[in-house]
N, C-alpha and C positions, 0 to 999 in steps of 0.2 A: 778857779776857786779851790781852793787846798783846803783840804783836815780841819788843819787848824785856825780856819777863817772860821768855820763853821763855827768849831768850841767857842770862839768871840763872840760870837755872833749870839750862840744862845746861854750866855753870861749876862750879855746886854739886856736879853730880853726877860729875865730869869726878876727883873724891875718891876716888871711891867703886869699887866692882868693878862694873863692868858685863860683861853678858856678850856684848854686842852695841852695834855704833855705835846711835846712835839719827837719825842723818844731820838734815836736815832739821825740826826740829819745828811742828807746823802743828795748828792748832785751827777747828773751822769756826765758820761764824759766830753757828750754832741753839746751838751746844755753848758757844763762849765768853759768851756771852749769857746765860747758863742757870747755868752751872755757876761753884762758887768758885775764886778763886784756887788757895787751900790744896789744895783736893781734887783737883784737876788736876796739881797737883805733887807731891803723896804717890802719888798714880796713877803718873802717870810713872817718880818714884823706883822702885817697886817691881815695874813694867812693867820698864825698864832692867835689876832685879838677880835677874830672872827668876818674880816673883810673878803669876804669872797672873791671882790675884783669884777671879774666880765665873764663870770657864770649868767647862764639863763636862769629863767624862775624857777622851771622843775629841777635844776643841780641846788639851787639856792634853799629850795626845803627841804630839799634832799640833807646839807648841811646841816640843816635845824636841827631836821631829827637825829643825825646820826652822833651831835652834841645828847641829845640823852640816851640812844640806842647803841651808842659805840658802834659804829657803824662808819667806815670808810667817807674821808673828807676830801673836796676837790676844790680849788681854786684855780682862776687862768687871772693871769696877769699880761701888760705885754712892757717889753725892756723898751728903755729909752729909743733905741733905734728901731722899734716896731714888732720883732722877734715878738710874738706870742709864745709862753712856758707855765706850766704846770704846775702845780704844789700840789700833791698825794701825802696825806698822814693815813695809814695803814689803821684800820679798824681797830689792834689792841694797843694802838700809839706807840709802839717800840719804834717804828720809822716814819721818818717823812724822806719820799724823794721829790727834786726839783728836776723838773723833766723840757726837753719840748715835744712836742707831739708827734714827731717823727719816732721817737724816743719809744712811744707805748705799743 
């Protein structure tokens, strides 16, 4: 996934209701290597409009609050082919990276 997937990607979503900047978006290099397009951007999509994915309960209010405490955001996702990967938006939203867990 390139640079400039990214910038599409959050033009696309720039429509939509997000409930948080997404600042920065960044993909490492095990996770872009790995993972599809597609599924990186449905990710994100739904990271952005507050869809946690396949957080547990305590990461899932964890998210709540960190929507009014600015307070670091975690989603897990997993890619069509099974791969489970990460979505991090950094505490002052400058960054989101898209990880997989080998990755942190």
């Amino acid at each position: 996934m390139e640079e400039n997937d990214m910038e599409q990607l959050k033009e696309r979503l720039c429509g939509r209701r997000l409930l948080f900047p997404l600042g920065q978006v960044v993909i490492t290099r095990q996770a872009a290597a790995i993972l599809l397009p597609d599924d990186v951007n449905k990710a994100l999509s739904r990271h952005a409009q507050g869809d946690w994915g396949d957080v547990d309960a305590e990461d899932r209010i964890s998210n709540e609050q960190a929507l009014v405490e600015d307070t670091r955001l975690l989603s897990v996702y997993h890619a069509t082919a099974g791969q489970k990967f990460w979505i991090i938006t950094e505490c002052d939203r400058s960054v989101t990276t898209i990880l997989l867990p080998d990755d942190y």
